[in-house]
N, CA, C and O atoms as a GROMACS GRO file, in nm:
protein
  572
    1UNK      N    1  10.062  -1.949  -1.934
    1UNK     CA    2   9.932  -2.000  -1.891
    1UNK      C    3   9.908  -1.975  -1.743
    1UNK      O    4   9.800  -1.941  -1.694
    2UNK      N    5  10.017  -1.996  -1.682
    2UNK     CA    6   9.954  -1.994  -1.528
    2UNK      C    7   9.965  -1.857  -1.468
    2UNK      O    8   9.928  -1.844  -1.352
    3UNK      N    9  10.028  -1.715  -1.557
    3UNK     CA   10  10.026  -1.619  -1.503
    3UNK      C   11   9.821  -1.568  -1.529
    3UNK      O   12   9.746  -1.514  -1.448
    4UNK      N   13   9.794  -1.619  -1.681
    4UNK     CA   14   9.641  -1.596  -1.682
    4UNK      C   15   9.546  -1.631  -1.561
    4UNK      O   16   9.471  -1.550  -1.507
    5UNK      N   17   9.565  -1.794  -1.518
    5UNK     CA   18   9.504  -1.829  -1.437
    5UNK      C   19   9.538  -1.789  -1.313
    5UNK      O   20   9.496  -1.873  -1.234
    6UNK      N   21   9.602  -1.688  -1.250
    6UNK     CA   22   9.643  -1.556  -1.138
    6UNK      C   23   9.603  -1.478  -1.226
    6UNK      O   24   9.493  -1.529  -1.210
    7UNK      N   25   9.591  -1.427  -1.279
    7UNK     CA   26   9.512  -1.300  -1.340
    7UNK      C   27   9.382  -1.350  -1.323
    7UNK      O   28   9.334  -1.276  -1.237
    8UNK      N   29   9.259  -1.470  -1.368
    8UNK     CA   30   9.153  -1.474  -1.376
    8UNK      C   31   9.136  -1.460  -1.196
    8UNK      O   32   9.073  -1.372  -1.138
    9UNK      N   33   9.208  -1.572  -1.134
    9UNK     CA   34   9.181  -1.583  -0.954
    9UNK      C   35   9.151  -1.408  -0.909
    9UNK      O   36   9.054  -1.363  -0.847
   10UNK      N   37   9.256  -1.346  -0.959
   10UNK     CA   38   9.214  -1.231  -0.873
   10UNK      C   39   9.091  -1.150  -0.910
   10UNK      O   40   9.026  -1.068  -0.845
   11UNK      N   41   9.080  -1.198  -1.036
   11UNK     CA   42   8.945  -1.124  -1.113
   11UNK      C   43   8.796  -1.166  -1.017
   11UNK      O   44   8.699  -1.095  -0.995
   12UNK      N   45   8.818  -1.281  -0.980
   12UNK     CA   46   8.682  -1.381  -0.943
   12UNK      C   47   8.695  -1.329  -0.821
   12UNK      O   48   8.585  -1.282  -0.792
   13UNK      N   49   8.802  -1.307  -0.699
   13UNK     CA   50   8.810  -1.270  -0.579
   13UNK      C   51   8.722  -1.109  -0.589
   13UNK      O   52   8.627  -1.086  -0.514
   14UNK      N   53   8.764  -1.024  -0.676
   14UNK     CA   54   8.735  -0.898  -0.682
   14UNK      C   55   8.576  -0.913  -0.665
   14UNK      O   56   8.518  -0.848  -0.577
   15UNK      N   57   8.506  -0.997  -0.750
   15UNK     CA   58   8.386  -1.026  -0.764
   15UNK      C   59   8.320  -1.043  -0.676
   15UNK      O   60   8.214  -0.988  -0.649
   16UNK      N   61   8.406  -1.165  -0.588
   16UNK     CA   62   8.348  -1.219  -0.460
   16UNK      C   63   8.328  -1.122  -0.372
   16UNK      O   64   8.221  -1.114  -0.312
   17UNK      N   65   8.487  -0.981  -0.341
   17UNK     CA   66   8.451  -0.910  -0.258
   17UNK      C   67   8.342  -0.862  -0.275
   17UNK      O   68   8.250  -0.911  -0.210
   18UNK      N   69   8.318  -0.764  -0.356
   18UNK     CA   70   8.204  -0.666  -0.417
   18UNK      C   71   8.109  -0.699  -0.410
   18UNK      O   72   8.024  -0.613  -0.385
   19UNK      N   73   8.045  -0.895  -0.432
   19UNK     CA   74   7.910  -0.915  -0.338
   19UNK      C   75   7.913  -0.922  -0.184
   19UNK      O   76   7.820  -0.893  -0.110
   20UNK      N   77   8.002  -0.953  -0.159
   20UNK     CA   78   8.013  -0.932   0.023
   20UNK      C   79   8.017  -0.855   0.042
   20UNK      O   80   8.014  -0.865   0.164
   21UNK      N   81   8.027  -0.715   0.014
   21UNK     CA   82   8.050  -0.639   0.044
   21UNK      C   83   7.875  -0.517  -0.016
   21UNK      O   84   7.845  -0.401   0.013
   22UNK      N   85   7.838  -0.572  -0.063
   22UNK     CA   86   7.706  -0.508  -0.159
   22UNK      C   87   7.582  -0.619  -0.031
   22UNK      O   88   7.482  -0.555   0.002
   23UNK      N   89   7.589  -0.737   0.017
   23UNK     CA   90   7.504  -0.741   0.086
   23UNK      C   91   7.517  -0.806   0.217
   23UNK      O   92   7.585  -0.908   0.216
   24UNK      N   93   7.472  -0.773   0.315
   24UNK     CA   94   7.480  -0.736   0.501
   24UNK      C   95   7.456  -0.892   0.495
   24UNK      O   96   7.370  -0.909   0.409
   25UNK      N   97   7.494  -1.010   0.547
   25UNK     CA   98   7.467  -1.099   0.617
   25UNK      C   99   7.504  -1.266   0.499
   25UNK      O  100   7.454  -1.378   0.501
   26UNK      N  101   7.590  -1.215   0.428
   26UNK     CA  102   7.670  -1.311   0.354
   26UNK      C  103   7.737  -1.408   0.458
   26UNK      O  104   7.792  -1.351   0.552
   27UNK      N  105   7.742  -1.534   0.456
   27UNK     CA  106   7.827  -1.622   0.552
   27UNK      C  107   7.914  -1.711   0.461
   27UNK      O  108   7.965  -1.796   0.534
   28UNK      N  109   7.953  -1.728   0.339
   28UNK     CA  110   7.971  -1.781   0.268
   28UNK      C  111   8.008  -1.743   0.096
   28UNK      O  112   7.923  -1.674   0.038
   29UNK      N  113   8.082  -1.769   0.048
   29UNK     CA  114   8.071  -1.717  -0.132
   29UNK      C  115   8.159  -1.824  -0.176
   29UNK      O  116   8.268  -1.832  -0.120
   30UNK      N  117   8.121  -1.940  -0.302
   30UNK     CA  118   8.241  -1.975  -0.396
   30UNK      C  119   8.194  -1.965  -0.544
   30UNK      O  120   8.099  -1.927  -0.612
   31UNK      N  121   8.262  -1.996  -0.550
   31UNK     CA  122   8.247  -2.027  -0.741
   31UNK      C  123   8.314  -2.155  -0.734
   31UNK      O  124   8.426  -2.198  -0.705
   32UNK      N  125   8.204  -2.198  -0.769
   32UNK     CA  126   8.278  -2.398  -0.810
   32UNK      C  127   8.245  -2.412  -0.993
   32UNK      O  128   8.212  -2.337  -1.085
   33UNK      N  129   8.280  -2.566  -0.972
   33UNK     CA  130   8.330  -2.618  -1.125
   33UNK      C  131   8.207  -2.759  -1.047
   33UNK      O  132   8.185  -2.819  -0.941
   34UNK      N  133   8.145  -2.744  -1.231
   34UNK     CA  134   8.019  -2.843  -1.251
   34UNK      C  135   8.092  -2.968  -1.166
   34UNK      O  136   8.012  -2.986  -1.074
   35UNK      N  137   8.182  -3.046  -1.151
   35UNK     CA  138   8.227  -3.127  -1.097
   35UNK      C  139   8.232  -3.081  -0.907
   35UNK      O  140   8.191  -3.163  -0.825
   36UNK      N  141   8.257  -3.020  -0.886
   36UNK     CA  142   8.224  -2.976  -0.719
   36UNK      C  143   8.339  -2.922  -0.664
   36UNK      O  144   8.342  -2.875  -0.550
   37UNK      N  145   8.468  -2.928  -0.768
   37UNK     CA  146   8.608  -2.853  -0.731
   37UNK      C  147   8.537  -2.715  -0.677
   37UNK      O  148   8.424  -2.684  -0.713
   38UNK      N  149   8.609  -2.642  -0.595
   38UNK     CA  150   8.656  -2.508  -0.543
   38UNK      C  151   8.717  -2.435  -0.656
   38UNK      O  152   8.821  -2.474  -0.708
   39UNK      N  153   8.651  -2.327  -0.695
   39UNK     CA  154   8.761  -2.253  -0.813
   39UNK      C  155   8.837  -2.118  -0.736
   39UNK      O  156   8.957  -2.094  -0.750
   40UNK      N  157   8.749  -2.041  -0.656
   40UNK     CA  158   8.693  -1.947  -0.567
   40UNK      C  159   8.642  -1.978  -0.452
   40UNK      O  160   8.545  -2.054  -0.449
   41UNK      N  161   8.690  -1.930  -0.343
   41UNK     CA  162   8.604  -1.863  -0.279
   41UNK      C  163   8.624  -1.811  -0.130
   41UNK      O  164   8.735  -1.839  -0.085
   42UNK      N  165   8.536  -1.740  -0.043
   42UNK     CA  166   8.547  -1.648   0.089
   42UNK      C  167   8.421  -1.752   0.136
   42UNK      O  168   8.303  -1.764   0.103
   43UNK      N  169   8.528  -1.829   0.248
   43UNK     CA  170   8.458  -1.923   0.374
   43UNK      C  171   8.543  -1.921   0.517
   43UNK      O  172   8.663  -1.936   0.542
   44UNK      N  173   8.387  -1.887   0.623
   44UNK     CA  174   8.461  -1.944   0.782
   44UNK      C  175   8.522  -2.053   0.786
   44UNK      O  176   8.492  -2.144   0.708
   45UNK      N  177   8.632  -2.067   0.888
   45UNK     CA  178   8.663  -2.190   0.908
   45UNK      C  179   8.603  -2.297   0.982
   45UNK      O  180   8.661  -2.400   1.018
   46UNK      N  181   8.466  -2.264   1.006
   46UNK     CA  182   8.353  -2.363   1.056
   46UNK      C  183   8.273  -2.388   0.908
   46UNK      O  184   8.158  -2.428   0.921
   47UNK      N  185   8.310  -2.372   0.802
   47UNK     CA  186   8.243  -2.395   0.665
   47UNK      C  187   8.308  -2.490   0.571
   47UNK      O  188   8.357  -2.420   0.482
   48UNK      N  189   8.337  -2.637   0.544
   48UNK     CA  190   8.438  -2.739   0.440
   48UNK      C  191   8.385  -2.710   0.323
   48UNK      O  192   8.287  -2.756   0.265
   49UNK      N  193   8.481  -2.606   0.288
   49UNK     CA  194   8.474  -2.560   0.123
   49UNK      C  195   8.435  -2.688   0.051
   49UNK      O  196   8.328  -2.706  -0.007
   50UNK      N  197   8.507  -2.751   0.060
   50UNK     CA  198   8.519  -2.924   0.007
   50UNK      C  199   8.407  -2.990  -0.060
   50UNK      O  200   8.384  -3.033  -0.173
   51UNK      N  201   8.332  -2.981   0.075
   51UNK     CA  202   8.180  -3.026   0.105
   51UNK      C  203   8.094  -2.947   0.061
   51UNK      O  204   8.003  -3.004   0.000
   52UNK      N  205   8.086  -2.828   0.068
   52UNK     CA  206   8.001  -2.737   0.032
   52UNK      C  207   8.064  -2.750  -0.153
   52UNK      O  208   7.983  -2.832  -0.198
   53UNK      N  209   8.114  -2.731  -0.214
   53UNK     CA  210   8.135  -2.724  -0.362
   53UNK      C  211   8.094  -2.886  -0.406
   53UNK      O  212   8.083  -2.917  -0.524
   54UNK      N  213   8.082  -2.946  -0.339
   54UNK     CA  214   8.110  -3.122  -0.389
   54UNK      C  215   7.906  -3.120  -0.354
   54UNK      O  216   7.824  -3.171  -0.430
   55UNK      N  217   7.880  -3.065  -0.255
   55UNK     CA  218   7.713  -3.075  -0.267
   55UNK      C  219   7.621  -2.979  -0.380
   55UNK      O  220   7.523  -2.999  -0.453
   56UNK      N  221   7.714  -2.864  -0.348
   56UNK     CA  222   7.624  -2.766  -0.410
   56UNK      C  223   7.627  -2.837  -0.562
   56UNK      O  224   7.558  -2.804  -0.658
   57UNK      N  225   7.721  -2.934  -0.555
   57UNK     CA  226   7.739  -2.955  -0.753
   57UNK      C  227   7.594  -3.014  -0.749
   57UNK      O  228   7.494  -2.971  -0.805
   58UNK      N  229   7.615  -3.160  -0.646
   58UNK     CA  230   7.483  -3.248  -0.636
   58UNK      C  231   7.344  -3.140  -0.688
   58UNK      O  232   7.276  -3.145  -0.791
   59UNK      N  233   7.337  -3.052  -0.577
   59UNK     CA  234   7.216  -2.984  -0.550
   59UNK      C  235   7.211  -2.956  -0.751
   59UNK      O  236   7.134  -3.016  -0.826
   60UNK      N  237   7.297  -2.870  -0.786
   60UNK     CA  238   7.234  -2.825  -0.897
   60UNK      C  239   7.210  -2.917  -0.989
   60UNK      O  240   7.107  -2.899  -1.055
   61UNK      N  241   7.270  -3.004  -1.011
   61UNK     CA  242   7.273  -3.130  -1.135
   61UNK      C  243   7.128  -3.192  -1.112
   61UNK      O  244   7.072  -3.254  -1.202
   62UNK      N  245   7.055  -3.168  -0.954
   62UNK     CA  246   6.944  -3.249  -0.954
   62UNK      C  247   6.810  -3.115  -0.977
   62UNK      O  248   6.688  -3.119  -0.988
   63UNK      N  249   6.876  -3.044  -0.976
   63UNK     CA  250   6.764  -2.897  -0.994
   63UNK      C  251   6.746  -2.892  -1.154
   63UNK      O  252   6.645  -2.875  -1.222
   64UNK      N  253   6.887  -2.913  -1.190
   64UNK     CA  254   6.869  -2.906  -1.342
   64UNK      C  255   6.770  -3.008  -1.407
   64UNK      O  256   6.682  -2.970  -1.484
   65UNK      N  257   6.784  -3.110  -1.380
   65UNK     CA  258   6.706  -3.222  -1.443
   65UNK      C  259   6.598  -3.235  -1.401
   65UNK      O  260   6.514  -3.281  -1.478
   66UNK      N  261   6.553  -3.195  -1.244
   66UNK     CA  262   6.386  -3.148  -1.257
   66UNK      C  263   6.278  -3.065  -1.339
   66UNK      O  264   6.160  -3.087  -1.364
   67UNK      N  265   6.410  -2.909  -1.385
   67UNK     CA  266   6.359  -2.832  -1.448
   67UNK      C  267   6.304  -2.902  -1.584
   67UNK      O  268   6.192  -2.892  -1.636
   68UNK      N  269   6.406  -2.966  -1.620
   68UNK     CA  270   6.391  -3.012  -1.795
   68UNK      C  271   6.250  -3.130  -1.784
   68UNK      O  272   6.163  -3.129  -1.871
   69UNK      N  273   6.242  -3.254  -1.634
   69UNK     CA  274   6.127  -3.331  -1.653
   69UNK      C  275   6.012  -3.294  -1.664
   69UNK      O  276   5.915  -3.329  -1.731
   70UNK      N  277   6.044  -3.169  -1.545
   70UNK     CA  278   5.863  -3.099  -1.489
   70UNK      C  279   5.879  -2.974  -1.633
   70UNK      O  280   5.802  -2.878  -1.638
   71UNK      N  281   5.998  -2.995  -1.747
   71UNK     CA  282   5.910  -2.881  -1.830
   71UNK      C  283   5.917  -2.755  -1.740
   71UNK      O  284   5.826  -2.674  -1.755
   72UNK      N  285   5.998  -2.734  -1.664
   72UNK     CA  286   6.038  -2.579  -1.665
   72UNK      C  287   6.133  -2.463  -1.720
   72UNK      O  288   6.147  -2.342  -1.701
   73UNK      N  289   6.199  -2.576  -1.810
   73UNK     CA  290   6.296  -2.489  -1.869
   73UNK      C  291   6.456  -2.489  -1.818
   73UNK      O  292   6.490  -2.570  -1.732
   74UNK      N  293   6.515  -2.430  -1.854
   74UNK     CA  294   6.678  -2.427  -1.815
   74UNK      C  295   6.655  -2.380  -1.691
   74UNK      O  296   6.560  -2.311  -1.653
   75UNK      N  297   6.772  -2.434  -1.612
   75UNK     CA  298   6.797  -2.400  -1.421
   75UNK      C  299   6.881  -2.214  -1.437
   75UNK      O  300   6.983  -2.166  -1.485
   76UNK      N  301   6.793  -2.181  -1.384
   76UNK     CA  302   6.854  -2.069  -1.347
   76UNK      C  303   6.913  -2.015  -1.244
   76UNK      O  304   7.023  -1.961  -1.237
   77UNK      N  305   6.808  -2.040  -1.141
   77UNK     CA  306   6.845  -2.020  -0.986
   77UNK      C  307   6.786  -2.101  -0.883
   77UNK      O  308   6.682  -2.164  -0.906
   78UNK      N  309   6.834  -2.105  -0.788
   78UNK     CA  310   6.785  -2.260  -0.663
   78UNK      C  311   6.861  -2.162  -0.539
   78UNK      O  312   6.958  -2.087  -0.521
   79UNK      N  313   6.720  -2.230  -0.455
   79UNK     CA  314   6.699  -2.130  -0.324
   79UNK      C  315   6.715  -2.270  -0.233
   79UNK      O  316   6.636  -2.357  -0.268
   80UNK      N  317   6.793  -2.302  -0.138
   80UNK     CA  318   6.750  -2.384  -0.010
   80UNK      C  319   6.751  -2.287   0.115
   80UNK      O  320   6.836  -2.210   0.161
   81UNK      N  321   6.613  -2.323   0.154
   81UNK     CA  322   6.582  -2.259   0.308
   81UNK      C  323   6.611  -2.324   0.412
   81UNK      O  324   6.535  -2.417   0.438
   82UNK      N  325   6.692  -2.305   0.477
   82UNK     CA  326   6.664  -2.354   0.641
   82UNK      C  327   6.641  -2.273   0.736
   82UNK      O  328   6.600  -2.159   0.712
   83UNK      N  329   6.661  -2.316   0.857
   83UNK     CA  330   6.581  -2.274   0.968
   83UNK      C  331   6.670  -2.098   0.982
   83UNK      O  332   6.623  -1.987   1.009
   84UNK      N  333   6.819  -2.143   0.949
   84UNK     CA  334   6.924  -2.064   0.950
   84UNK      C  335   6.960  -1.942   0.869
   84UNK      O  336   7.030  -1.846   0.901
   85UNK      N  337   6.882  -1.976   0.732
   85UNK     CA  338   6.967  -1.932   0.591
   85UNK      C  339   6.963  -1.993   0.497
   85UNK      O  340   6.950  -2.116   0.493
   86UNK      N  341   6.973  -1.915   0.399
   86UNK     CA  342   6.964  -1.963   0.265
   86UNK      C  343   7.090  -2.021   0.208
   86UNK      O  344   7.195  -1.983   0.260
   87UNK      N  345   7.097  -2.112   0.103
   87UNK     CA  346   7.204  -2.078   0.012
   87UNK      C  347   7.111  -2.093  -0.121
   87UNK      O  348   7.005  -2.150  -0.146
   88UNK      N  349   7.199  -2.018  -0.190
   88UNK     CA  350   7.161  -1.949  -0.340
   88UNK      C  351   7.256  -1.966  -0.441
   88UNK      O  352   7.360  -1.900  -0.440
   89UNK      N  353   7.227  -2.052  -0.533
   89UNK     CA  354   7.289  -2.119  -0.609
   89UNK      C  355   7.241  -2.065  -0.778
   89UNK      O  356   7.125  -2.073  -0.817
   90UNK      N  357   7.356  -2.010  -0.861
   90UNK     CA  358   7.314  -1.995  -1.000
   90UNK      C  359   7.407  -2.018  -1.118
   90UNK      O  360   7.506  -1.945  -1.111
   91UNK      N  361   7.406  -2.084  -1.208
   91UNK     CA  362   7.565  -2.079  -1.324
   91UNK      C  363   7.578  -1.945  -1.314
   91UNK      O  364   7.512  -1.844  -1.295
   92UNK      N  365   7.732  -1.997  -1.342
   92UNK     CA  366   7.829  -1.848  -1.382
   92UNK      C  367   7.873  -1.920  -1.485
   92UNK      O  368   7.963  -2.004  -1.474
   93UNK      N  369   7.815  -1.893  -1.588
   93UNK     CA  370   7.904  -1.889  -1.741
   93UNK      C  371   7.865  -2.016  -1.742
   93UNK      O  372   7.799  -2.051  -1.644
   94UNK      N  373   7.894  -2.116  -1.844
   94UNK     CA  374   7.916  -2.280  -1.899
   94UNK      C  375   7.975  -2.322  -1.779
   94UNK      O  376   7.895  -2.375  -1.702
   95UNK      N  377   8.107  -2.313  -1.735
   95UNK     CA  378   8.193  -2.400  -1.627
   95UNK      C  379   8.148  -2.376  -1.484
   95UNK      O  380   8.183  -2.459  -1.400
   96UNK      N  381   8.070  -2.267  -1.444
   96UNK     CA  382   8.083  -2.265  -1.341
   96UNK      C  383   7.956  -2.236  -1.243
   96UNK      O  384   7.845  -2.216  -1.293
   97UNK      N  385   7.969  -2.234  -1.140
   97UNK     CA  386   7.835  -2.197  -1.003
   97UNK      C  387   7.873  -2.141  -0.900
   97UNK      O  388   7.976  -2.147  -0.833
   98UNK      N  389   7.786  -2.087  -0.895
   98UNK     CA  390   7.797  -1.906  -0.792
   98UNK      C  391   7.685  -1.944  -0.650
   98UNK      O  392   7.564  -1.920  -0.653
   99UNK      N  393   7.760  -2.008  -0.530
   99UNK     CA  394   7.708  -2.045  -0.442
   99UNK      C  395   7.741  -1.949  -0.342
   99UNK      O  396   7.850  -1.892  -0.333
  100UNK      N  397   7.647  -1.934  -0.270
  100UNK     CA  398   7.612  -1.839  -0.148
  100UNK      C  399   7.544  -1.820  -0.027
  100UNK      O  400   7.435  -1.763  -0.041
  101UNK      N  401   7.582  -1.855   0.108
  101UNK     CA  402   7.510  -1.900   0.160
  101UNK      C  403   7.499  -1.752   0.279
  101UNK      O  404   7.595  -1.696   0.332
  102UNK      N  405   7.353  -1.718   0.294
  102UNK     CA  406   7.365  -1.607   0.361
  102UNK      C  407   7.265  -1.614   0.504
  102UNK      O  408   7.198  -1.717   0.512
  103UNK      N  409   7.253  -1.531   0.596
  103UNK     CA  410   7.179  -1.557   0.734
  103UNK      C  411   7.043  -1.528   0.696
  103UNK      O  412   7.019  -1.464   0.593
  104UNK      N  413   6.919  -1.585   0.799
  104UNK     CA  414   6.794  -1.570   0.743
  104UNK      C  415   6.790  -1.431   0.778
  104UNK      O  416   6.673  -1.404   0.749
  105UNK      N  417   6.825  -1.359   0.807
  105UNK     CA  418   6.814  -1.154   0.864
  105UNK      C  419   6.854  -1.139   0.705
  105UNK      O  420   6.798  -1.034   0.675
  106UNK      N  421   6.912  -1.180   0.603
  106UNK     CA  422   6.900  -1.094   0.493
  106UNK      C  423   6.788  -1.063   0.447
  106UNK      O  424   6.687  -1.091   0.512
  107UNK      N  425   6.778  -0.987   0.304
  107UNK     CA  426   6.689  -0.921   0.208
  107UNK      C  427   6.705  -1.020   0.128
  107UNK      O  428   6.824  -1.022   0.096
  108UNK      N  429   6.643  -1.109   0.074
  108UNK     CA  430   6.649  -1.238  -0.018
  108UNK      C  431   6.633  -1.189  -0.133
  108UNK      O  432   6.686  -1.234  -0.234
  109UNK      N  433   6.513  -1.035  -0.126
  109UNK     CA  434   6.548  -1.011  -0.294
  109UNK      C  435   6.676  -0.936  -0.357
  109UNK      O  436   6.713  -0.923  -0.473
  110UNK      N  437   6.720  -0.900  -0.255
  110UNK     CA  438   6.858  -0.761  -0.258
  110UNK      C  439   6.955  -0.883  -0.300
  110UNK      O  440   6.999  -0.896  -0.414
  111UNK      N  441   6.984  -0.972  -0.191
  111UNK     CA  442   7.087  -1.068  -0.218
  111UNK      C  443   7.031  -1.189  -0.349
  111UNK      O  444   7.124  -1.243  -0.410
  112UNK      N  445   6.917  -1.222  -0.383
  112UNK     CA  446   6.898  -1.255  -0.537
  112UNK      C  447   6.957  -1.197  -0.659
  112UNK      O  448   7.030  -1.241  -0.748
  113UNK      N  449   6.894  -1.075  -0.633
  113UNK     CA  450   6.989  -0.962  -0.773
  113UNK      C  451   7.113  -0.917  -0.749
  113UNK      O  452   7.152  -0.832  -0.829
  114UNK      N  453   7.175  -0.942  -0.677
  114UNK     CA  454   7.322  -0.904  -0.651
  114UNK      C  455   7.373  -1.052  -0.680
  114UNK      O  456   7.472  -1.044  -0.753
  115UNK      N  457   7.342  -1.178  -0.652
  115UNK     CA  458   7.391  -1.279  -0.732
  115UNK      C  459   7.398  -1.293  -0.852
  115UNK      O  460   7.503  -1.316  -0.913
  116UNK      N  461   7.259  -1.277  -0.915
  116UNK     CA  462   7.260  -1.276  -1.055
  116UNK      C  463   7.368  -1.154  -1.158
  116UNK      O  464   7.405  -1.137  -1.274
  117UNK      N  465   7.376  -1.119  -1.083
  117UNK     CA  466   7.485  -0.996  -1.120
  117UNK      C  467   7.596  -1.038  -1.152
  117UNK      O  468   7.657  -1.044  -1.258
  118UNK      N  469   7.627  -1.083  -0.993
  118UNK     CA  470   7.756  -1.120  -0.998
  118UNK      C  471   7.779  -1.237  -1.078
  118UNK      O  472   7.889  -1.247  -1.131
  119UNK      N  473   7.676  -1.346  -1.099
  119UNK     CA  474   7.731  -1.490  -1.188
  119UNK      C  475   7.777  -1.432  -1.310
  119UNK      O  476   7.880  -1.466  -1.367
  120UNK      N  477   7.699  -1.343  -1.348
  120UNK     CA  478   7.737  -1.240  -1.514
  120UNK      C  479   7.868  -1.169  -1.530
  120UNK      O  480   7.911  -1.135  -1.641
  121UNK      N  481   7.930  -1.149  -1.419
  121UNK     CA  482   8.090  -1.094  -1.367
  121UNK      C  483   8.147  -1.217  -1.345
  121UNK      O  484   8.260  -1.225  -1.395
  122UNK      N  485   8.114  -1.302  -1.296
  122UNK     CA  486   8.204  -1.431  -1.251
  122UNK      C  487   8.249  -1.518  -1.411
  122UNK      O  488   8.360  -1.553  -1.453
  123UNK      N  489   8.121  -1.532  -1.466
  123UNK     CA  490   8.133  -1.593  -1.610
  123UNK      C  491   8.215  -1.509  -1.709
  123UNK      O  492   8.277  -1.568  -1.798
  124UNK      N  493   8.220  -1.362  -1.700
  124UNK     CA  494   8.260  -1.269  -1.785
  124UNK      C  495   8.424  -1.316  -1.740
  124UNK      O  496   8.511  -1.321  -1.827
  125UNK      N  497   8.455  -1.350  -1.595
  125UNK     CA  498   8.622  -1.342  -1.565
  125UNK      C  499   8.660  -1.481  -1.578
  125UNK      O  500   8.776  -1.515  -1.556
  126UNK      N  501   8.572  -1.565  -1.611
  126UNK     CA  502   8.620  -1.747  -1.641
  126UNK      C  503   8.620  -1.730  -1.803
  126UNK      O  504   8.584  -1.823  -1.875
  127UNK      N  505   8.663  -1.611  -1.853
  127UNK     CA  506   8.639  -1.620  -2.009
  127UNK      C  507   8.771  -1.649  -2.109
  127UNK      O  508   8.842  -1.550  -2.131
  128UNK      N  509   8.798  -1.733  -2.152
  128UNK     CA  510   8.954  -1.733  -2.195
  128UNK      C  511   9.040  -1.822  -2.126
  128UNK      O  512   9.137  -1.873  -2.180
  129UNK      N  513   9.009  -1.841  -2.015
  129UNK     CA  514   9.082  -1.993  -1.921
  129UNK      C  515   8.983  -2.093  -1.885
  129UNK      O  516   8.863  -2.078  -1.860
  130UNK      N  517   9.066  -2.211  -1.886
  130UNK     CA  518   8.981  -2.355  -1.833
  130UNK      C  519   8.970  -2.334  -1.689
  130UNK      O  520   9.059  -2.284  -1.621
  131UNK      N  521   8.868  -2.371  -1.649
  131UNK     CA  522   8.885  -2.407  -1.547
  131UNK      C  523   8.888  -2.494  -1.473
  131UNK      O  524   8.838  -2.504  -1.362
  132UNK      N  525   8.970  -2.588  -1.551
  132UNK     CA  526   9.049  -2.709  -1.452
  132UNK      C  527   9.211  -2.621  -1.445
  132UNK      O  528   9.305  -2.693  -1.414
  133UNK      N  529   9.237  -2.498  -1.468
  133UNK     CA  530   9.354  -2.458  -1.515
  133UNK      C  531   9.366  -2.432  -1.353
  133UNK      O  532   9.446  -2.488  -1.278
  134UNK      N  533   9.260  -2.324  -1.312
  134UNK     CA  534   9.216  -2.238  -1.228
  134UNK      C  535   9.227  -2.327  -1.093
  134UNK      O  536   9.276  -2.292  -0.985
  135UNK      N  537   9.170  -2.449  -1.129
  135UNK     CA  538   9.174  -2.586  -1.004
  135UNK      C  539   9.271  -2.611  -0.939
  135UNK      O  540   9.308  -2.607  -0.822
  136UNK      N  541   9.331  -2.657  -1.100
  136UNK     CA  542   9.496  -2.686  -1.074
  136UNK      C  543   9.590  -2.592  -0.956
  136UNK      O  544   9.643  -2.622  -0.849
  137UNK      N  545   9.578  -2.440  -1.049
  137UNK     CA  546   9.648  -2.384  -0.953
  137UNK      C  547   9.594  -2.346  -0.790
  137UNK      O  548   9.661  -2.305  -0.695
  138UNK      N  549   9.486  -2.369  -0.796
  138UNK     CA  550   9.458  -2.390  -0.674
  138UNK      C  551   9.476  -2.445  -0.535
  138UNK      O  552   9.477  -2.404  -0.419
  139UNK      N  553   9.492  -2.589  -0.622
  139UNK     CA  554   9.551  -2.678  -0.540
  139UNK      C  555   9.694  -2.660  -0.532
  139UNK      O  556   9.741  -2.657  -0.418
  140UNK      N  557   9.791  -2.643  -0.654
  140UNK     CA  558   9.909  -2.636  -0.629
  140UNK      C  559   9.981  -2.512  -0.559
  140UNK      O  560  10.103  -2.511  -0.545
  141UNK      N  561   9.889  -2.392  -0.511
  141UNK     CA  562   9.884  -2.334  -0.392
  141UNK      C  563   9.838  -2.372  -0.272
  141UNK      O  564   9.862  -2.315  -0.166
  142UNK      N  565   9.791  -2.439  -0.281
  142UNK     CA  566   9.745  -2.512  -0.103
  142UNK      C  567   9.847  -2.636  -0.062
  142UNK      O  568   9.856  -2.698   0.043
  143UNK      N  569   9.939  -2.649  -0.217
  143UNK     CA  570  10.006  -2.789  -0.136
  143UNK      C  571  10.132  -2.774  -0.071
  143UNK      O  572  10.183  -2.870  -0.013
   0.00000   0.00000   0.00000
């Protein structure tokens, strides 16, 4: 089991590179778990993974349930603007969310479709493992 869940990690890293690397002004990439765990991800050390996976959960759980009151349908994607930058938030697969936070100098539509891409690669490599598996070993590499 835990050689899979190192096999999926490096799958999701590969992913991560390939959008950082596909668009100019990325500051940020994880893949979290509906709960706000860290599964993934490429952050400065002026960035609390922690915090950022534990909000972005907030953010989507409350995007989701707007969609369904106001009758818009399933959450697909969620944009927050600030003065700074975006972050761009979309599921990857059932378990997971593909958060991204990039400088306002990007291409918002370049870096839109290169997310959506990638959640479809991220979900395709969470396929076959839990990901509380993925958590686990996560943490039991950081301890």
């Amino acid at each position: 089991m835990e050689e899979c869940g190192v096999v999926k990690a490096g799958e999701l890293r590969e992913v991560l590179n390939s959008i950082r690397d596909e668009v100019p002004g990325i500051r940020a990439l994880a893949v979290i778990s509906y709960d706000g765990f860290v599964i993934e991800s490429f952050m400065p050390s002026s960035v609390d993974e922690d915090l950022m996976a534990a909000m972005g959960s907030s953010v989507l759980s409350i995007a989701e349930r707007m969609g369904l009151d106001l009758r818009l349908g399933n959450f697909e994607l969620g944009i927050v603007a600030g003065s700074d930058g975006y972050l761009l938030l979309t599921r990857a697969g059932r378990e997971a969310i593909l958060m991204v936070l990039v400088n306002k100098e990007v291409k918002l539509g370049v870096a839109l479709y290169s997310v959506k891409r990638a959640a479809v690669k991220v979900a395709k490599a969470l396929e076959g493992v839990s990901v509380e598996e993925l958590i686990a070993s996560r943490w039991a590499e950081m301890a």
